[in-house]
C-alpha positions as CSV (number, residue, x, y, z in Angstrom):
1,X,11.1,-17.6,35.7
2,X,12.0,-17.6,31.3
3,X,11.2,-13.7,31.8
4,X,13.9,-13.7,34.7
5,X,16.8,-15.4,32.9
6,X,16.4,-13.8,29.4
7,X,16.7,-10.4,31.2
8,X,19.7,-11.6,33.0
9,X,21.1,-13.3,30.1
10,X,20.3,-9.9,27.9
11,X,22.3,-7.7,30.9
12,X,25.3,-9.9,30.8
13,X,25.3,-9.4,26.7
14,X,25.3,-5.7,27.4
15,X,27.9,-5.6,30.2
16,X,30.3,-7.9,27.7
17,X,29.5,-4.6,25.0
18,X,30.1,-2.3,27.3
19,X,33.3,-3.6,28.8
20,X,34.6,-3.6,24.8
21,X,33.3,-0.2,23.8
22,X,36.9,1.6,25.5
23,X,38.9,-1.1,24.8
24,X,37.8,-1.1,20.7
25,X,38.4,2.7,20.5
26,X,41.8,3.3,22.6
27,X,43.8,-0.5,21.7
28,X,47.1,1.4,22.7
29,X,46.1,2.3,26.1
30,X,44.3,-1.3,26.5
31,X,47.9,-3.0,25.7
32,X,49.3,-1.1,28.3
33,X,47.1,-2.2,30.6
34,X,47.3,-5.8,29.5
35,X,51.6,-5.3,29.5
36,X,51.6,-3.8,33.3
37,X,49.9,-7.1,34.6
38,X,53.6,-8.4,33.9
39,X,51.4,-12.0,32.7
40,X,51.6,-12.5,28.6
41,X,54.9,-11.9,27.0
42,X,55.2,-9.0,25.0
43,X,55.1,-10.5,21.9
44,X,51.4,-11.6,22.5
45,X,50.2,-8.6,24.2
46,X,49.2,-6.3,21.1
47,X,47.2,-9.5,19.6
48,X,45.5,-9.6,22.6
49,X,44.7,-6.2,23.0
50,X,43.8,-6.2,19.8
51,X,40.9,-9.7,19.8
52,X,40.2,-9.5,23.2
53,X,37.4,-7.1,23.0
54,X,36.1,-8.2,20.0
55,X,35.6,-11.9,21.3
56,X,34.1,-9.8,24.1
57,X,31.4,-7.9,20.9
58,X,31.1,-11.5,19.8
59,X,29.6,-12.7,23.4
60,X,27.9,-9.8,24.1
61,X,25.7,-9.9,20.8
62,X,25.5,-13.9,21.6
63,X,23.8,-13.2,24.8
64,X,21.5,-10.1,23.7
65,X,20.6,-12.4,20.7
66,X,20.2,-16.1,22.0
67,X,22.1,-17.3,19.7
68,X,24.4,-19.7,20.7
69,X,23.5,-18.9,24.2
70,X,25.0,-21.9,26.4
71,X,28.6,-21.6,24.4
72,X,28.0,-17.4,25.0
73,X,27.2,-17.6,28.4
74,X,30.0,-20.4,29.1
75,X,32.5,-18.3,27.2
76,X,31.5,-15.1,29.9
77,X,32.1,-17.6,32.5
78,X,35.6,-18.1,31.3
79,X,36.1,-15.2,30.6
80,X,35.6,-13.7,34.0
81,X,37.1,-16.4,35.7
82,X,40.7,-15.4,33.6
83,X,40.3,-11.6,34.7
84,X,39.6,-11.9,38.0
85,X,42.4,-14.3,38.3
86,X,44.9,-11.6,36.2
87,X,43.6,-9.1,39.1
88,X,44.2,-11.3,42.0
89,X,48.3,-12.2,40.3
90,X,48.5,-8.8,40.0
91,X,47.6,-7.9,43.7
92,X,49.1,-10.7,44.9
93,X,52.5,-9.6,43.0
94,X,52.0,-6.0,44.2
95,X,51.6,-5.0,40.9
96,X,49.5,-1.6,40.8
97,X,47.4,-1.3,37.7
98,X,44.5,-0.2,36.1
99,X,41.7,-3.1,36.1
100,X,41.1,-2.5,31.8
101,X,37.2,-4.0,32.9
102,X,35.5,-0.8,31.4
103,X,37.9,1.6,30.6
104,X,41.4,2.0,29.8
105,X,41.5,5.5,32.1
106,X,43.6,5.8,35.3
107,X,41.0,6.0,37.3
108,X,40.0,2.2,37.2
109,X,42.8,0.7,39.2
110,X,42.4,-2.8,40.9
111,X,40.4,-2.5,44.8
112,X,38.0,-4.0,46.3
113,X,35.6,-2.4,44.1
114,X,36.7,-4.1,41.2
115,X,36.8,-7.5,42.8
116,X,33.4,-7.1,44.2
117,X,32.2,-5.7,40.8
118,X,33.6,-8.4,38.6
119,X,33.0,-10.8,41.3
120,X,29.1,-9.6,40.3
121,X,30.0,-10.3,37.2
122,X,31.1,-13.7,37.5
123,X,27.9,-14.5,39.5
124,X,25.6,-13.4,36.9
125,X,27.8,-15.6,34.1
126,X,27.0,-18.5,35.8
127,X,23.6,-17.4,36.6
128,X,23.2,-17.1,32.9
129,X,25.2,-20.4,31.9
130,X,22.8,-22.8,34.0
131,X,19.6,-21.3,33.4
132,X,21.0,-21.4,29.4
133,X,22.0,-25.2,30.1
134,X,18.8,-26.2,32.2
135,X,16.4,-24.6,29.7
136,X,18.1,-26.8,27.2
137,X,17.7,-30.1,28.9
138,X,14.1,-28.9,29.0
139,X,13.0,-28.8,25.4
């Protein structure tokens, strides 16, 4: 069962890495996509475009590592629970936009796909959080 949550807790790091990679390299486009969810102001949306994926780095390399693994794996948690709840305003809204999960191209635009796919996501965060926490109260 350790063998079980380490590999779980070790694909979450690399989905947070992977979500950043795009993100990291094309900021501009990412804003964008952060400014068309009609949320932040848009005084704060080019500082969050900007950390956003790196806090994303920061878990992802928390998670592959162990280090820090319950705050890591809490922090995904968060994290997931924030952009699925930025997709479902924007549906709500009728706002049609690019999810920004993975990529900042056109072709990743809020569905079902993306809710069931972040949805995933979320899952496996809290997966990861309460096998991290559990194993703690163990040792």
């Amino acid at each position: 069962m350790r063998v079980l949550g380490i590999l779980a807790r070790m694909a979450l790091g690399l989905i947070f890495l992977a979500a950043a990679w795009d993100k990291i390299v094309d900021p501009m486009a990412f804003a964008k996509i952060i400014r068309n969810y009609q949320i932040l102001p848009d005084m704060a949306v080019a500082g969050v475009a900007l950390t956003l994926p790196w806090i994303e780095v920061v878990v992802g390399m928390c998670l592959l590592t162990g280090f820090v693994a319950r705050g890591a794996a809490l922090s995904g948690c968060l994290m997931m629970a924030v952009f699925l709840a930025a997709m479902a305003w924007a549906q709500h809204k009728g706002i049609a936009t690019q999810c920004g999960c993975f990529t900042t191209k056109a072709e990743d635009t809020i569905s079902t796909a993306t809710f069931i796919r972040d949805g995933s996501i979320m899952a496996l965060s809290l997966l990861v959080a309460v096998d991290a926490f559990v194993r703690a109260r163990r040792t």
